[in-house]
N, CA, C and O atoms as a Tripos MOL2 file, in Angstrom:
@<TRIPOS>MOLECULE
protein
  200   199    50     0     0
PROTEIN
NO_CHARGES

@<TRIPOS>ATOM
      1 N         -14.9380    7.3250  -21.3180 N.3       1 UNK1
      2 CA        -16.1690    7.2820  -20.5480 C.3       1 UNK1
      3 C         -16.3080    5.9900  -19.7360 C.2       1 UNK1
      4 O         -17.1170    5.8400  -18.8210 O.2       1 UNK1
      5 N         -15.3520    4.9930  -20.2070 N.am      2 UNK2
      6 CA        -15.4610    3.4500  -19.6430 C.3       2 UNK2
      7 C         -15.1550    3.8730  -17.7910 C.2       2 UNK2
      8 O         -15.5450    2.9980  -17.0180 O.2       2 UNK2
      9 N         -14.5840    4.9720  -17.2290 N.am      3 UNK3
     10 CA        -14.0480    4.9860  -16.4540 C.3       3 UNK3
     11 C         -15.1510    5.4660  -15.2830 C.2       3 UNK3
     12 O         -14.9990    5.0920  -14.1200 O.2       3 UNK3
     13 N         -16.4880    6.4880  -15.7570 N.am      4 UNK4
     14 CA        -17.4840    6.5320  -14.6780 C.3       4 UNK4
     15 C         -17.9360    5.3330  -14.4230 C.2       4 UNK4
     16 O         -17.9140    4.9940  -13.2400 O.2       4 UNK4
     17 N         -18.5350    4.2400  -15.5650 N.am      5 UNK5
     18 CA        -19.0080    2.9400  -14.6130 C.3       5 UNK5
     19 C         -17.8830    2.2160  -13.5510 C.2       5 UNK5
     20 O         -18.1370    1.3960  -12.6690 O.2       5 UNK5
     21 N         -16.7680    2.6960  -13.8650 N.am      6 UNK6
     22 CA        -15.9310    1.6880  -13.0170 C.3       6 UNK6
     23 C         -15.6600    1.9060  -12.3650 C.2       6 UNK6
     24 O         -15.2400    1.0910  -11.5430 O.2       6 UNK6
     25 N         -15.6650    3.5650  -12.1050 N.am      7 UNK7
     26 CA        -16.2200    4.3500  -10.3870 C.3       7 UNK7
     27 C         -17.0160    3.9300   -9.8090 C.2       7 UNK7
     28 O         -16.8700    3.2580   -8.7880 O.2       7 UNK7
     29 N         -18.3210    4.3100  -10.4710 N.am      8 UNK8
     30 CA        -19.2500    3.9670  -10.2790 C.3       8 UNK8
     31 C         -19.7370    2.2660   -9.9570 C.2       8 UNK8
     32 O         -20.7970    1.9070   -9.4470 O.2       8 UNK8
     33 N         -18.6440    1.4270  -10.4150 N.am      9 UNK9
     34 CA        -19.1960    0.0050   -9.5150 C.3       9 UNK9
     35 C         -18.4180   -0.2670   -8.2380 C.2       9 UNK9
     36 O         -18.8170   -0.9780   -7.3160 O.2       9 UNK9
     37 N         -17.0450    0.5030   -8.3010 N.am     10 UNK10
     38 CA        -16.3270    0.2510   -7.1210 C.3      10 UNK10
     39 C         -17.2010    1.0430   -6.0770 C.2      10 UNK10
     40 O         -17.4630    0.3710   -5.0790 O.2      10 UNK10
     41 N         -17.5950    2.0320   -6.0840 N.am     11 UNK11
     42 CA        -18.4160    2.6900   -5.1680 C.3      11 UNK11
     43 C         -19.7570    2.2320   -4.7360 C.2      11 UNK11
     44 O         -20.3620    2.8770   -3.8800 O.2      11 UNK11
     45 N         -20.3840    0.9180   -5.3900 N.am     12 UNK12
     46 CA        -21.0800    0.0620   -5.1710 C.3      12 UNK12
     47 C         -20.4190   -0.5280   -4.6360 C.2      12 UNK12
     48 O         -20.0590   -0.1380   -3.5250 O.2      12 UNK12
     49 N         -20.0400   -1.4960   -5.0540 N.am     13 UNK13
     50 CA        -19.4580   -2.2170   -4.2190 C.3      13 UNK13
     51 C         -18.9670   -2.3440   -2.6970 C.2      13 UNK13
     52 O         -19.3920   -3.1090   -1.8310 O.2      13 UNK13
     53 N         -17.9470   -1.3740   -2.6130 N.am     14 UNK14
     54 CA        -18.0210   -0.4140   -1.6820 C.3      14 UNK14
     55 C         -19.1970   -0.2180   -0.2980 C.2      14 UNK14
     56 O         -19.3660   -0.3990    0.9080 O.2      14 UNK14
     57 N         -19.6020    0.1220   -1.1420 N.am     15 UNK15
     58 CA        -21.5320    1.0220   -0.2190 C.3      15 UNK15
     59 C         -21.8390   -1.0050    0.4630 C.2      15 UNK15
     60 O         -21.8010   -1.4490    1.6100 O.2      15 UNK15
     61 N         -22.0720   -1.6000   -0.6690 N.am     16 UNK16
     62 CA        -22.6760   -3.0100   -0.0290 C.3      16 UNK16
     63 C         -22.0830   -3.2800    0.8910 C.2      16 UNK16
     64 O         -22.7020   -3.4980    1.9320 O.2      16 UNK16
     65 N         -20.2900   -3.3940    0.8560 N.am     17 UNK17
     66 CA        -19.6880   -4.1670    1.8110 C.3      17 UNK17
     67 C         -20.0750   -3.3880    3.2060 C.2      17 UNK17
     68 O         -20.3520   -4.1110    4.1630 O.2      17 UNK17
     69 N         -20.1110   -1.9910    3.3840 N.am     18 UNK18
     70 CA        -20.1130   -0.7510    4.2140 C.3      18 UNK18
     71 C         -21.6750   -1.5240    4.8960 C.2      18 UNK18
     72 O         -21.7100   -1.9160    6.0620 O.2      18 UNK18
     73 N         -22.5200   -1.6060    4.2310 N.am     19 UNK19
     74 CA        -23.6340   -1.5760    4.3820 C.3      19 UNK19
     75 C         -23.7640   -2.7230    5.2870 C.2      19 UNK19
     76 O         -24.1550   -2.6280    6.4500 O.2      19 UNK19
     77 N         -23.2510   -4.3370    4.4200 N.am     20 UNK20
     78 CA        -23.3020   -5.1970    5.0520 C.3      20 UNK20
     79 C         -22.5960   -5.4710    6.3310 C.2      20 UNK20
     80 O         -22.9310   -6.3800    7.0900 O.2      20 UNK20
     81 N         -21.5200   -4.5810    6.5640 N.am     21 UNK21
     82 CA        -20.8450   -4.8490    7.5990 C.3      21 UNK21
     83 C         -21.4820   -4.2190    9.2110 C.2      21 UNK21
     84 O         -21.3420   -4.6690   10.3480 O.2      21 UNK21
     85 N         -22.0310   -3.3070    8.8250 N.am     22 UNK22
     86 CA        -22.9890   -2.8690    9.4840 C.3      22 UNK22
     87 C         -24.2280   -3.2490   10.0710 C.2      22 UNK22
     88 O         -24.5770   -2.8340   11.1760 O.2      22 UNK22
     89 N         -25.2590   -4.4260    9.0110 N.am     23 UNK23
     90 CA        -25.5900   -4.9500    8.9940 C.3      23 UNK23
     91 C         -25.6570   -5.8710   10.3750 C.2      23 UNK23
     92 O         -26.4140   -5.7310   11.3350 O.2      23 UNK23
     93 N         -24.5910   -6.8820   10.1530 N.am     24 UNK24
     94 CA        -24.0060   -7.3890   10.5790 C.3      24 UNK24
     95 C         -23.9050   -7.1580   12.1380 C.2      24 UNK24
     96 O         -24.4720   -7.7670   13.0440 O.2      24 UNK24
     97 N         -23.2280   -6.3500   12.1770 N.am     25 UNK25
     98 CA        -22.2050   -5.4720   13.7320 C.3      25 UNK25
     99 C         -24.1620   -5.0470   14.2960 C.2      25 UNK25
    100 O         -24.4080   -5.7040   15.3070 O.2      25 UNK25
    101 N         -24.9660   -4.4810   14.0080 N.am     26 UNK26
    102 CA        -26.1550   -4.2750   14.2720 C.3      26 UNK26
    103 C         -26.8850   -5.3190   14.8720 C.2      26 UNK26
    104 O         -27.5970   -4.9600   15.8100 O.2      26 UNK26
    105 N         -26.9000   -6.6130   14.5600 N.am     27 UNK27
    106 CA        -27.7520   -7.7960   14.3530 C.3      27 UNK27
    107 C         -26.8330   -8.6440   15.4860 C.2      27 UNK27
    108 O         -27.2610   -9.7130   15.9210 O.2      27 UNK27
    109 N         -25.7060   -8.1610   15.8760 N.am     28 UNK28
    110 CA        -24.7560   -8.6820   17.0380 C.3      28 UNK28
    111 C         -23.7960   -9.6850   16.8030 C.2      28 UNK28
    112 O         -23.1050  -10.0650   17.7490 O.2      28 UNK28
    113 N         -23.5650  -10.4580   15.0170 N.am     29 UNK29
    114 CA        -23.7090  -11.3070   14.6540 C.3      29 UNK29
    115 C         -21.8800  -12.1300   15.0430 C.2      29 UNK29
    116 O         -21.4690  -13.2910   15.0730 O.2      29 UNK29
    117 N         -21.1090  -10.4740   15.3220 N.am     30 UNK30
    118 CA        -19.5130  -10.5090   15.1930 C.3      30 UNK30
    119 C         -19.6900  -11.1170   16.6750 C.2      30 UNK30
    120 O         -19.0220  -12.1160   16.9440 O.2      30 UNK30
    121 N         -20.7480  -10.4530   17.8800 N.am     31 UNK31
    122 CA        -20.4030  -10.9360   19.1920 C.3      31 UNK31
    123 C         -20.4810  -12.0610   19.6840 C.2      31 UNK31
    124 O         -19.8220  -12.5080   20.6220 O.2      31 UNK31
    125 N         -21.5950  -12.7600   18.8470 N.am     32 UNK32
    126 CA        -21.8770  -13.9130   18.6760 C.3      32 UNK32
    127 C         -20.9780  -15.1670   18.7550 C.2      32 UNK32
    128 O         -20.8140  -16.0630   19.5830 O.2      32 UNK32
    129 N         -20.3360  -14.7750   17.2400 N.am     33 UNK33
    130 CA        -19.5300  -15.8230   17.1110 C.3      33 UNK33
    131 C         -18.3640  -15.4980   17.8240 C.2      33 UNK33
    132 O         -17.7280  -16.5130   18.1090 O.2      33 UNK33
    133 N         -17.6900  -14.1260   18.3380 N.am     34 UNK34
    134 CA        -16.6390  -14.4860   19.2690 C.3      34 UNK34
    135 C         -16.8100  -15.1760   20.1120 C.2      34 UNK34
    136 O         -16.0060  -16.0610   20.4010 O.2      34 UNK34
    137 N         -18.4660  -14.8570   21.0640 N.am     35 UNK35
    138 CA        -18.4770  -15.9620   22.5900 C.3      35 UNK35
    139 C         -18.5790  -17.2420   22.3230 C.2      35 UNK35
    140 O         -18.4360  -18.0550   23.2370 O.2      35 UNK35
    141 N         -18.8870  -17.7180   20.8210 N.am     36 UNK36
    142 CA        -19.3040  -19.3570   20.7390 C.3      36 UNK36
    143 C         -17.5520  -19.5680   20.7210 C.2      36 UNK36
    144 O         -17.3730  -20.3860   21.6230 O.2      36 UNK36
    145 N         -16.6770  -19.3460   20.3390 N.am     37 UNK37
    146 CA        -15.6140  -19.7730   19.6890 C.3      37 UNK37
    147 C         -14.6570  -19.2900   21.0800 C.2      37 UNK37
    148 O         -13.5820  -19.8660   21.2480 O.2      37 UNK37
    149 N         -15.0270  -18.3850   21.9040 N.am     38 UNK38
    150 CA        -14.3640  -18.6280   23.1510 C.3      38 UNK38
    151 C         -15.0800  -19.7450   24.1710 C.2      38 UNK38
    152 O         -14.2970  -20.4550   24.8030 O.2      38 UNK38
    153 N         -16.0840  -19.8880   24.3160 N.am     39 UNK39
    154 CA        -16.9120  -21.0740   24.9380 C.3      39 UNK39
    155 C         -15.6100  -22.6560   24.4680 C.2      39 UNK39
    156 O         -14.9230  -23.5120   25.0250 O.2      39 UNK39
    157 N         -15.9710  -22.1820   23.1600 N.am     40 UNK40
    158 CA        -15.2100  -23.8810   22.7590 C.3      40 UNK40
    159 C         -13.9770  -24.0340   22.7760 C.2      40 UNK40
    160 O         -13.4330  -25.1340   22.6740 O.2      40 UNK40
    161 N         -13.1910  -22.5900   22.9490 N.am     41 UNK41
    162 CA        -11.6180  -23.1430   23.4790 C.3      41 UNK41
    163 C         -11.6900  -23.2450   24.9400 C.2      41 UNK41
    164 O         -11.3660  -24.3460   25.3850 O.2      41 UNK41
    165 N         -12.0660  -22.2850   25.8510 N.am     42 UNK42
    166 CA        -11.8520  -22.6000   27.1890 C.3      42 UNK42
    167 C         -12.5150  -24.1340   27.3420 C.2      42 UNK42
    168 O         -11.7760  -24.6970   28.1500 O.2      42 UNK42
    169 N         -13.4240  -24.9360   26.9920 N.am     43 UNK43
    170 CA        -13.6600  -25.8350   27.2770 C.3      43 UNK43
    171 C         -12.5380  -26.6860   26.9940 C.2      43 UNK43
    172 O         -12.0530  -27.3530   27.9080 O.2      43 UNK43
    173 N         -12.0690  -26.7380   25.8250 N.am     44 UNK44
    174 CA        -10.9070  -27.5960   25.5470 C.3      44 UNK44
    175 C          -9.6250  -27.4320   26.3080 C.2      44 UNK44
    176 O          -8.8690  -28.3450   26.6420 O.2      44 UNK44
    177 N          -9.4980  -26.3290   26.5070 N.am     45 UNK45
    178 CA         -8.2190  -26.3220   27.7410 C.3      45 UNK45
    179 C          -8.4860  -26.9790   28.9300 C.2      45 UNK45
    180 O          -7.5040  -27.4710   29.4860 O.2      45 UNK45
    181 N          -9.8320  -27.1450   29.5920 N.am     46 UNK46
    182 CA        -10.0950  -27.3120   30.5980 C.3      46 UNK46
    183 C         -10.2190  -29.2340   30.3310 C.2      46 UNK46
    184 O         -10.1290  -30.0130   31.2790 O.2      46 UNK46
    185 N         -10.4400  -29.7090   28.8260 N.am     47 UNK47
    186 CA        -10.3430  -31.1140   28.7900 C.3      47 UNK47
    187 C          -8.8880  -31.3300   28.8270 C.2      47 UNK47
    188 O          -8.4930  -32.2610   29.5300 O.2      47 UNK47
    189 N          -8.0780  -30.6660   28.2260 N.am     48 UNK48
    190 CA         -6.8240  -31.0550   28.1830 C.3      48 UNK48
    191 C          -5.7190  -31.1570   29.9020 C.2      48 UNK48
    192 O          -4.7320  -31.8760   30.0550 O.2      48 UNK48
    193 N          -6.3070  -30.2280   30.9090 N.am     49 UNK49
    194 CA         -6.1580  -30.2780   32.0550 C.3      49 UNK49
    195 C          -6.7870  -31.1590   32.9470 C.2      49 UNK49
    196 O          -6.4790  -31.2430   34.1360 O.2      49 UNK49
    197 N          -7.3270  -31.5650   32.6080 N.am     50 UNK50
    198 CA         -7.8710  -32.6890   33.6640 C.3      50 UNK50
    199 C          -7.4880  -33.8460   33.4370 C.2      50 UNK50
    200 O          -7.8390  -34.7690   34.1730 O.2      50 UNK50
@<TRIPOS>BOND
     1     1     2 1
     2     2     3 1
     3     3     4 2
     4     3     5 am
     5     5     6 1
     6     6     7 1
     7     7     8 2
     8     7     9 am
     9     9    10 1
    10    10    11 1
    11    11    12 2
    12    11    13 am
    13    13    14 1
    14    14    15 1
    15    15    16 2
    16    15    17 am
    17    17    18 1
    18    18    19 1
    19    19    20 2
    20    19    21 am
    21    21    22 1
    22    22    23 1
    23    23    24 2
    24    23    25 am
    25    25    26 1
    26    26    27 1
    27    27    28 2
    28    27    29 am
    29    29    30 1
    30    30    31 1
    31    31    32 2
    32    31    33 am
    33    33    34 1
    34    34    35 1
    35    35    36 2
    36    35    37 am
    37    37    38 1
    38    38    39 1
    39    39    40 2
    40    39    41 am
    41    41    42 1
    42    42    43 1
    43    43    44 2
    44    43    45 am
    45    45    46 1
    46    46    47 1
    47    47    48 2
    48    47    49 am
    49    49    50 1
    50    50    51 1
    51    51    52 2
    52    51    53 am
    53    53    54 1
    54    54    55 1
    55    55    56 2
    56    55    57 am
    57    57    58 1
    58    58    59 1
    59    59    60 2
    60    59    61 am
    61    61    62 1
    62    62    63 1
    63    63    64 2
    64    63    65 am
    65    65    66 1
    66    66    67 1
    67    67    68 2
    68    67    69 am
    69    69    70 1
    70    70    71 1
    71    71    72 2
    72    71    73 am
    73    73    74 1
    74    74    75 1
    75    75    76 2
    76    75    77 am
    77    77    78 1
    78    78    79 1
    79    79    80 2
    80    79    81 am
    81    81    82 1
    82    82    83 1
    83    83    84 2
    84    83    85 am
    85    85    86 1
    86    86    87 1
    87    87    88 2
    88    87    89 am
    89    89    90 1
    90    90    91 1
    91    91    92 2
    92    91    93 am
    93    93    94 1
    94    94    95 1
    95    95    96 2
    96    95    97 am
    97    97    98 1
    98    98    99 1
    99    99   100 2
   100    99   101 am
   101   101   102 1
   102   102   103 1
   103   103   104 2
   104   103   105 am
   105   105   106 1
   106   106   107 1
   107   107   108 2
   108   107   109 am
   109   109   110 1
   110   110   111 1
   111   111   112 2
   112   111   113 am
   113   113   114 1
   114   114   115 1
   115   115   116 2
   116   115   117 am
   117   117   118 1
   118   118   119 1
   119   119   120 2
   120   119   121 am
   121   121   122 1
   122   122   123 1
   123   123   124 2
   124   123   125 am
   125   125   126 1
   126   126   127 1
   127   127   128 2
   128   127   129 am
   129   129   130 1
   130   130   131 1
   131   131   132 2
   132   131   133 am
   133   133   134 1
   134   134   135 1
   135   135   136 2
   136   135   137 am
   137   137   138 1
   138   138   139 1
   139   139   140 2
   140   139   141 am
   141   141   142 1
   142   142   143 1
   143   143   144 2
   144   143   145 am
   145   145   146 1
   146   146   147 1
   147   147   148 2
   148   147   149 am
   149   149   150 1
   150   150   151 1
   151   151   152 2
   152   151   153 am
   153   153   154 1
   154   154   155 1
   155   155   156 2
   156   155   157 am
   157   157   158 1
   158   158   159 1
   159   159   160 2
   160   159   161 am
   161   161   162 1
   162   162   163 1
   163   163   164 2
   164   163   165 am
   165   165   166 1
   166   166   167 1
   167   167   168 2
   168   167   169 am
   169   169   170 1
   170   170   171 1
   171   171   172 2
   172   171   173 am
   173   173   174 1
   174   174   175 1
   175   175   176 2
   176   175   177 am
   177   177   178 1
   178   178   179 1
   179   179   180 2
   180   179   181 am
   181   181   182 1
   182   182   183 1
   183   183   184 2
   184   183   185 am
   185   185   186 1
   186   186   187 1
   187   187   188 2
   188   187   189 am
   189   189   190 1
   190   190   191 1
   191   191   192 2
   192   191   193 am
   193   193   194 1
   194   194   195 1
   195   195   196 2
   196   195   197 am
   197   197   198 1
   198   198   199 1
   199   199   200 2
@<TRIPOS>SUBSTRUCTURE
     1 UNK1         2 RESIDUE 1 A UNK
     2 UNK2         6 RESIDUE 1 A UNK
     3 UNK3        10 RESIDUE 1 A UNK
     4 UNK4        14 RESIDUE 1 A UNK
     5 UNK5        18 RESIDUE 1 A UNK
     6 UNK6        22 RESIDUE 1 A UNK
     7 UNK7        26 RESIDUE 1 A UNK
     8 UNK8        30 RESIDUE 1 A UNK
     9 UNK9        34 RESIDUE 1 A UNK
    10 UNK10       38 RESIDUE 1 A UNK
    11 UNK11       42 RESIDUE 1 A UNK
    12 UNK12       46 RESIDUE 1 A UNK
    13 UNK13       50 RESIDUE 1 A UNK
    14 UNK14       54 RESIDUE 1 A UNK
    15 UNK15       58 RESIDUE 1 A UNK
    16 UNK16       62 RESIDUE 1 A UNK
    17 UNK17       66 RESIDUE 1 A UNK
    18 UNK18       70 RESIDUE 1 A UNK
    19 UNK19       74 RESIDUE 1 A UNK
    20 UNK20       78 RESIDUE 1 A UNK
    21 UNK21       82 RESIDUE 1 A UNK
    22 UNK22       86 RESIDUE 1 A UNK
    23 UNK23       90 RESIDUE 1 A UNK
    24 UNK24       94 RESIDUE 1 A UNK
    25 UNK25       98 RESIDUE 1 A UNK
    26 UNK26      102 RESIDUE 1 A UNK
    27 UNK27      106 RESIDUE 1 A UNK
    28 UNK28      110 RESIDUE 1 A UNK
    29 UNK29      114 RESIDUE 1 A UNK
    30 UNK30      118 RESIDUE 1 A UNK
    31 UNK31      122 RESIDUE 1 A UNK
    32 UNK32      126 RESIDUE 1 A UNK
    33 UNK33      130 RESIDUE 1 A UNK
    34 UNK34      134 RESIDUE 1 A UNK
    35 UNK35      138 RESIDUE 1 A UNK
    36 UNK36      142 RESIDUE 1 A UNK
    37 UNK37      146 RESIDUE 1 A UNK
    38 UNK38      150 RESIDUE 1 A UNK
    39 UNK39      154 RESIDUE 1 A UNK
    40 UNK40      158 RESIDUE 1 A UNK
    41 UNK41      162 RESIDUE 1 A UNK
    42 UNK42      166 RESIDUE 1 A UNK
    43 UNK43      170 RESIDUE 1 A UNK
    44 UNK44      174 RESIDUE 1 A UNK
    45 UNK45      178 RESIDUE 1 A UNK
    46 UNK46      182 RESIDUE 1 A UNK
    47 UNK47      186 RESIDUE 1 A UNK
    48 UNK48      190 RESIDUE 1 A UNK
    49 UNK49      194 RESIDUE 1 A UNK
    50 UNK50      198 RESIDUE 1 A UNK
């Protein structure tokens, strides 16, 4: 019987990450940090060129 809770938490588990990732992708949070983190390399190429 040990084996329904341990379905049963991976499938929690599961559901949260699902949930949170969503979350997330909703709230814009992935687009975010791509444009900050492209902002701060093109700037640095552009210090390293001059």
């Amino acid at each position: 019987m040990w084996y329904f809770a341990w379905i049963l938490g991976i499938g929690v588990a599961l559901g949260f990450g699902i949930i949170n990732v969503m979350w997330l992708d909703a709230n814009d949070t992935f687009a975010h940090d791509a444009a900050e983190g492209a902002d701060a390399q093109a700037s640095d190429a552009k210090d390293k060129h001059s």
